[in-house]
C-alpha positions as CSV (number, residue, x, y, z in Angstrom):
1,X,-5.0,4.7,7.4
2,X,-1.9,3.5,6.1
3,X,1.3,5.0,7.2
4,X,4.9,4.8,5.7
5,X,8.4,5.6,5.8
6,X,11.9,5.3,4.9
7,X,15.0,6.3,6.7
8,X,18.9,5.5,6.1
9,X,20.7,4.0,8.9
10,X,24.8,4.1,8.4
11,X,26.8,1.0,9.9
12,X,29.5,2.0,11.8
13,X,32.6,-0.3,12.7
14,X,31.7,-3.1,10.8
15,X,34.7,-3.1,8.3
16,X,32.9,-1.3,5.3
17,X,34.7,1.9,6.0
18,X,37.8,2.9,4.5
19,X,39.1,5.9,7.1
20,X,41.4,8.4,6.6
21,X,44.0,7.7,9.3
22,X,44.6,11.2,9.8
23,X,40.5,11.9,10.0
24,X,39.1,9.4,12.4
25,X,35.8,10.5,10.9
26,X,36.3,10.8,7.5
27,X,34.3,8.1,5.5
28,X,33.7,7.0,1.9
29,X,30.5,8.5,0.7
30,X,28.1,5.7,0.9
31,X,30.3,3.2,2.6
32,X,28.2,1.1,5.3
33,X,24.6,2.5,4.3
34,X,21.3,0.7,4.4
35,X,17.9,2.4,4.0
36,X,14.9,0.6,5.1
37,X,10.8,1.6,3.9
38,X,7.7,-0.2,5.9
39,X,3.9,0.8,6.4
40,X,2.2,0.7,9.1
41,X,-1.6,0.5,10.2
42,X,-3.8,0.0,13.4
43,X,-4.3,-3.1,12.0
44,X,-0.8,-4.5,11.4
45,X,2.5,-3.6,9.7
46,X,4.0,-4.7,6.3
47,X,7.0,-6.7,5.9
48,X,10.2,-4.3,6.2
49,X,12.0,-3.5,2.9
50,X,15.6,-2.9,3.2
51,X,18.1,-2.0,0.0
52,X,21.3,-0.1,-0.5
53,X,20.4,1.3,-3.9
54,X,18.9,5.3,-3.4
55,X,15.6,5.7,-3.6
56,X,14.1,7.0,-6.4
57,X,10.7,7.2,-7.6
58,X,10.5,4.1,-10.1
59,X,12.0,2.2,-7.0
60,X,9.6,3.7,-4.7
61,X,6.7,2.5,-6.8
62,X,8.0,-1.0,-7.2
63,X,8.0,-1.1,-3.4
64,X,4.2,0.5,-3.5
65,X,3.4,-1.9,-6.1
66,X,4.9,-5.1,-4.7
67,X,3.8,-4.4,-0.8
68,X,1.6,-2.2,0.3
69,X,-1.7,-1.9,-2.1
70,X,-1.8,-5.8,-1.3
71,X,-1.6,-5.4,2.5
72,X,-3.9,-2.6,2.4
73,X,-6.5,-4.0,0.5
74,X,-6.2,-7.1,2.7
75,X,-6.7,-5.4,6.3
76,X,-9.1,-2.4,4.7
77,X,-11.4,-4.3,2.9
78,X,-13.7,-1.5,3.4
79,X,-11.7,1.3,1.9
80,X,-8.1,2.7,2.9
81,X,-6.1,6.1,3.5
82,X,-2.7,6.6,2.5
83,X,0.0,8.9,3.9
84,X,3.9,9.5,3.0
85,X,5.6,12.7,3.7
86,X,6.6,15.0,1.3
87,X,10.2,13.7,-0.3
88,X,10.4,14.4,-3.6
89,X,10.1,11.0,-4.5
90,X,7.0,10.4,-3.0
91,X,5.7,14.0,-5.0
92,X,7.6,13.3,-8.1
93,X,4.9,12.8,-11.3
94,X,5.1,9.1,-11.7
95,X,4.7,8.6,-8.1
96,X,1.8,10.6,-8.4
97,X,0.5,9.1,-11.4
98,X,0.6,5.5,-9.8
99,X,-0.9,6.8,-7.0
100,X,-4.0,8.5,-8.4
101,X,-4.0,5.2,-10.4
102,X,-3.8,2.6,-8.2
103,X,-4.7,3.6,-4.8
104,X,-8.6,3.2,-5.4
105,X,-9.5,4.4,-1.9
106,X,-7.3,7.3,-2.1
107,X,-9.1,11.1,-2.1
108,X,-7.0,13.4,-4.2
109,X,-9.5,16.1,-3.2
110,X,-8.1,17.7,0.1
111,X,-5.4,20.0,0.3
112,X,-3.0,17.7,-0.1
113,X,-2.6,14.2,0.5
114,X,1.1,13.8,1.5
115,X,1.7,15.0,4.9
């Protein structure tokens, strides 16, 4: 089995803010972000992808495409599983599409295969 993720980390005091003096909080939207995607296995762990562009789903599938069906197929000779949450980019049609397409070891026949 092949598990992955993605998560957003925000970089504080580093200089890329522009505060509101009068709002020590207040932030530009966006300002200082960095989101991050690997997979990970019993077997090992891909290379960690970090970008500061949003996700989307034709992003998401570059990274599926260019990462993990070659690491998968590497450690899992035999046959793989593969499990993402349920983010709308990883249920959004294409995303689906190049999943059913290009994940040969994946079973589209249980409930549902994003958890």
């Amino acid at each position: 089995m092949v598990l992955s993720d993605e998560a957003s980390f925000w970089l504080y005091d580093n200089g890329w803010f522009h505060k509101d003096r009068e709002n020590e909080l207040s932030v530009d939207k966006h300002k200082g972000k960095i989101h991050a995607f690997t997979a990970i296995s019993a077997r090992g762990k891909i290379s960690l992808v970090t970008f500061k562009q949003n996700l989307d789903a034709d992003f998401y599938i570059g990274i599926l495409r260019d990462g993990v069906i070659d690491y998968a197929n590497e450690v899992y000779p035999e046959g793989w599983w593969f499990q993402c949450d349920n983010d709308p980019k990883h249920t959004a049609r294409p995303t689906q599409d190049y999943i059913r397409e290009n994940f040969p070891f994946l079973s589209l026949g249980q409930q549902n295969h994003l958890i």
